[in-house]
N, C-alpha and C positions, 0 to 999 in steps of 0.2 A: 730434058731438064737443062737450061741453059747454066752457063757458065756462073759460079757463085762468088768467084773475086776474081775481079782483074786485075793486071798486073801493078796498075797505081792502088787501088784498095789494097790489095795483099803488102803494098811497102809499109802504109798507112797501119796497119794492122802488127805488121812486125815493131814499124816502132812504136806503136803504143804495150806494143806484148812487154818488149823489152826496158821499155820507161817503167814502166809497173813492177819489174822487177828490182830495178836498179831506186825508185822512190816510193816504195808499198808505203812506209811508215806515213810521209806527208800525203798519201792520197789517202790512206784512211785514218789515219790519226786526229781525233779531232784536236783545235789547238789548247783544250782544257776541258775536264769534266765537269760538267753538272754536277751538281749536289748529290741528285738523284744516284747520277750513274756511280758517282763516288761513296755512297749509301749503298747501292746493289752490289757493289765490290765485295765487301764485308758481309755479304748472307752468303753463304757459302748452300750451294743445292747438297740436300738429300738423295743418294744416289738410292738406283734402282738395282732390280734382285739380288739380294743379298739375306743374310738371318741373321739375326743377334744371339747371342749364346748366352749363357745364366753367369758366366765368370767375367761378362765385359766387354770380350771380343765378339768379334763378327766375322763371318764369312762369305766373301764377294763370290757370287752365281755371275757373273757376267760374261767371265770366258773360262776356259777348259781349265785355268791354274788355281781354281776357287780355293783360293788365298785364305787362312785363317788370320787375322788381322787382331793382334792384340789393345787393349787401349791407347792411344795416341803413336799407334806405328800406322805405315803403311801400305800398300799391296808390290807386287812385285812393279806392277807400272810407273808407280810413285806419284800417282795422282788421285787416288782414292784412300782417305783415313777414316780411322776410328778415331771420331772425337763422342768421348761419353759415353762410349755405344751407338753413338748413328754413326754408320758411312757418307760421308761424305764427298761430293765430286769437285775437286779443288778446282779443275778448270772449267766449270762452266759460266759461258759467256766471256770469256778470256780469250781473246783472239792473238796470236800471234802472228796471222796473215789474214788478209782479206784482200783478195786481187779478184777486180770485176773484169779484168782483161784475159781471162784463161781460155784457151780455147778448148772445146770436148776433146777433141782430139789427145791433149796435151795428157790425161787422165789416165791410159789412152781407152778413150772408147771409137772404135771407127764405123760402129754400125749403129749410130747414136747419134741422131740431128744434126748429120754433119756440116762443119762447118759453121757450127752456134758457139757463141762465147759465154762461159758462163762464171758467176760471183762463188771463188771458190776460196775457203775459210778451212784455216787448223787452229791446234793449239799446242801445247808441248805434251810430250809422252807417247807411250808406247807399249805393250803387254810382250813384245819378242825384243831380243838384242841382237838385231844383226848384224856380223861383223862388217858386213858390205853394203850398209845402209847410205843409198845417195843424198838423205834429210838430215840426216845424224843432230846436224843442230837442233833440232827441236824438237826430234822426235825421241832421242835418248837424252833431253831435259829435263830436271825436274821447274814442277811452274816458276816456283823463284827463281829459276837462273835464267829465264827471258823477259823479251819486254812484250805489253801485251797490250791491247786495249779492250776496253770493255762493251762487246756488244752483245746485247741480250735476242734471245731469239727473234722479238718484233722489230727489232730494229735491224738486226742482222737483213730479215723478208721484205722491210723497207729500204735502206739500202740497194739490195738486188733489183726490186722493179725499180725503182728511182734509176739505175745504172742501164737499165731497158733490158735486163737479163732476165731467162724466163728459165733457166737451170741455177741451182744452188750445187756446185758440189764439195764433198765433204773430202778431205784430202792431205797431202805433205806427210802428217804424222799420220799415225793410225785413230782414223776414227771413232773405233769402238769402246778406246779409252775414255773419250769423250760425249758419250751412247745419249745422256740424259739431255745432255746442248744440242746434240745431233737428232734425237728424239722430236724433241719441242718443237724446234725450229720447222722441221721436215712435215711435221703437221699443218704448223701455219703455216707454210707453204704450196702446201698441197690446195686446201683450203683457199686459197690467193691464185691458183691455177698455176704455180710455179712448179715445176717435177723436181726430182732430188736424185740425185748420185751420188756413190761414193766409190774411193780407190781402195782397199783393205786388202788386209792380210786374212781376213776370214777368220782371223783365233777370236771366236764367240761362239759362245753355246747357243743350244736351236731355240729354247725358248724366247730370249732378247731378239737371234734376229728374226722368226718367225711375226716379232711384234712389228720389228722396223719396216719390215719387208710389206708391211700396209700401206707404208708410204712412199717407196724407195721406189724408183723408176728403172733404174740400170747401175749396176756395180763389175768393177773391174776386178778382180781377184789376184793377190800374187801368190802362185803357186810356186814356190821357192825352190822345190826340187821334188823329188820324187821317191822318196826314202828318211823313215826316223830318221837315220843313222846323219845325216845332212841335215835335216830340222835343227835335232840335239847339238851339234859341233857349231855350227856358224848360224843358229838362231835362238838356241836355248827354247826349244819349241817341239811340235809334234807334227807329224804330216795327219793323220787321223781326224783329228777336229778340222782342218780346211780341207777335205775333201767334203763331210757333210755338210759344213757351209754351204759348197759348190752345189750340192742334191739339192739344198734345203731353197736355195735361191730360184735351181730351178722349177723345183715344186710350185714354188710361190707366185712365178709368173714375172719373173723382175727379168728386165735385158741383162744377160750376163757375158762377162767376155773375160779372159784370162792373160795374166800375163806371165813367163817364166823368164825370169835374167839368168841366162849362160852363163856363170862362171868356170873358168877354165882350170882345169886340176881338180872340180867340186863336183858339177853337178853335170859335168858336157857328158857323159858316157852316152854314145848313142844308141846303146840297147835299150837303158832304161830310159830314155824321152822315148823311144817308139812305147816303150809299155805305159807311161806317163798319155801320147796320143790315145792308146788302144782305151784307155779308161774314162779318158776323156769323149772318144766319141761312143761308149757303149754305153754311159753312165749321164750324159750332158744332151748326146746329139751331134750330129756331122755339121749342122751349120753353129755350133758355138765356136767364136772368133778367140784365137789364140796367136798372141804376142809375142814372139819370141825377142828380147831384147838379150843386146852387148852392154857388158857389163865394165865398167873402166876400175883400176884403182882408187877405193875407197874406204874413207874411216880407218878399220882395222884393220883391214886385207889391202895393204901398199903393195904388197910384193906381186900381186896376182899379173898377169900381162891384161891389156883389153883381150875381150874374145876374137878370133879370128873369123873375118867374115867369114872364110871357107867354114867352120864350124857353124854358123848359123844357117847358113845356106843348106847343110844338111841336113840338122834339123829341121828344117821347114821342108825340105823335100819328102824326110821320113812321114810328117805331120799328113804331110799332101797325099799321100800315098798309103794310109791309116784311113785315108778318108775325109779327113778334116777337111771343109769346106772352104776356109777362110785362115790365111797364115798367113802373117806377117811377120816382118825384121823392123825393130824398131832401135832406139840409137844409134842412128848410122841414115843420119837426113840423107836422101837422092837415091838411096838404094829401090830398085823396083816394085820392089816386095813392101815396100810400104802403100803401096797402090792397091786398091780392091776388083778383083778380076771373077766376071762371070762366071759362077763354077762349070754351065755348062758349055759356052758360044768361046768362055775363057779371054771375051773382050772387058779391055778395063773400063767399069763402070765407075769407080770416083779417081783422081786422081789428088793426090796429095804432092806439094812441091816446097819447098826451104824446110820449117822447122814442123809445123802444126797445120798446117795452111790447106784447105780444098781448093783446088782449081779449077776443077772441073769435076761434076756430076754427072751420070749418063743414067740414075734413076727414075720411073715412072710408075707412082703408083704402087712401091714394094716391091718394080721388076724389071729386070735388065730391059732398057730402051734399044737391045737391038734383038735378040732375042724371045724376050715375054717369060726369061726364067723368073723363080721368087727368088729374091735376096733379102735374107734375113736383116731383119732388122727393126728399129725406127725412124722411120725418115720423115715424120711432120708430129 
């Protein structure tokens, strides 16, 4: 497989990464709304699984915190009310990102059309409070406190192919708060021959995503740590519901790939990331792709150090050594282990270089081009 950027593409590429980041608002903002789109502003979507009770309130089925929501309160996420008795989904169609410049990589998926850009949209909110959340802006917002534009799911799918993007992915905040916009869209999408991804935390119950998962292509998963005790302190959360995520996705047939951020003093114990591997590949499978990423000071955990590369390097060694087929070191551009290496011949078959970037591919057909081993994945 020849070379997928050269080295003038790849600058070409960064600076458009990084313009996108630095002017999202003027590249997707339009300079004024329609009528229309200022009309759709004000319907506010009926959310999904939930039940109405006889006193008023309702109760959100959408993830494991099935929230009892009184009249005009509402849910732990802060984007989901009881107005009257319906629930409501306050952020749909409310974009507070739309960047056509993302690369797969960037999500991170590395066994996923590598080296494709694709048009990837949040919104504000969240269902966990992470004390070390690197979105913190907008993911522990509530809608009113960002700016947002309004794009409705055909427009959103219009957009994307107009941009020549043939991935939509769902991202920054947590997706799942956003389930009904993520829903919709992911349909017309599919529909349009566009596939769909998203990055999650996994906190949603199996019925919702057993739905999504009809339409979902490949999801990234953070697996935060490997114990309650770590969920409850620094996520206000449960390890239990994102482990069956992880079954339920792969039941389903969707590309899955995991990420865990190392924090140091939290979650580095290296006995339990080897039992963290050992579940992963007897529950998942040896070729599902796990992420180890370095964690820097953020949001609420200032004090923490970055993780020490020596620390990641051993877990990825433990990983290696469990079995696990596919491990990588992510935040930490140039390091090796960002590179995908034949599990058998153990020659590197894509190479990654600066931030997100493929630079060379060595697959053919699903298989190492010097060997003829399978490597998991999708590669067209």
């Amino acid at each position: 497989m020849k070379t997928i950027f050269r080295p003038l593409a790849a600058f070409l590429l960064l600076f458009a990464l990084l313009f996108s980041c630095f002017s999202l608002p003027s590249l997707t903002a339009p300079p004024y709304l329609s009528q229309a789109e200022s009309d759709a502003e004000e319907i506010l979507k009926e959310a999904l699984f939930y039940q109405k009770r006889e006193d008023g309130s309702v109760q959100c089925r959408l993830c494991p915190r099935i929230c009892f929501i009184p009249e005009g309160r509402r849910g732990f996420c802060g984007v989901r009310e009881n107005q009257k008795g319906v629930l409501r989904a306050l952020t749909y169609g409310k974009a507070v990102s739309a960047n056509p410049f993302d690369p797969v990589e960037k999500k991170p998926l590395f066994h996923f059309m590598p080296g494709a850009l694709t048009f990837s949209v949040a919104t504000a909110g969240c269902n966990l409070k992470c004390k070390f959340c690197q979105n913190w802006n907008i993911s522990q917002r509530l809608p009113e406190e960002v700016d947002y534009i309004y794009l409705e799911p055909a427009e959103l799918v219009r957009r994307a192919k107009g941009a020549g993007r043939n991935i939509i992915a769902y991202t920054y905040n947590e997706p799942v708060i956003f389930f009904e916009y993520m829903l919709d869209t992911a349909k017309l999408a599919k529909a349009e021959g566009l596939r769909n991804v998203m990055h999650s935390n996994g906190y949603i119950n199996p019925e919702p995503l057993r739905q999504l998962c009809g339409y979902l292509d490949a999801a990234n998963i953070d697996l935060k740590g490997f114990s309650d005790d770590f969920y409850a302190k620094l996520s206000e959360g449960s390890l239990e519901p994102v482990l069956a995520s992880l079954k339920i996705l792969k039941e389903e047939g969707v590309h899955l790939e995991i990420t865990n951020l190392i924090i140091s003093g939290y979650n580095d114990d290296l006995g339990t990331i080897r039992k963290m591997c050992v579940w992963i590949k007897d529950n998942l499978g040896p070729g599902t792709p796990l992420h180890f990423s370095r964690a820097r000071p953020e949001y609420k955990l200032l004090s923490i150090i970055s993780t020490p590369v020596d620390t990641l390097e051993k877990a990825r060694d433990i990983a290696l050594d469990c079995g696990l087929k596919y491990v990588y070191i992510g935040n930490l551009p140039g390091h090796p282990a960002e590179n995908t290496y034949c599990p058998l011949c153990h020659k590197m078959v894509i190479e990654r270089s600066g931030m997100f970037f493929v630079s060379e591919a060595n697959i053919i057909d699903g298989k190492c081009k010097f060997c003829g081993e399978k490597i998991e994945g999708v590669w067209n």
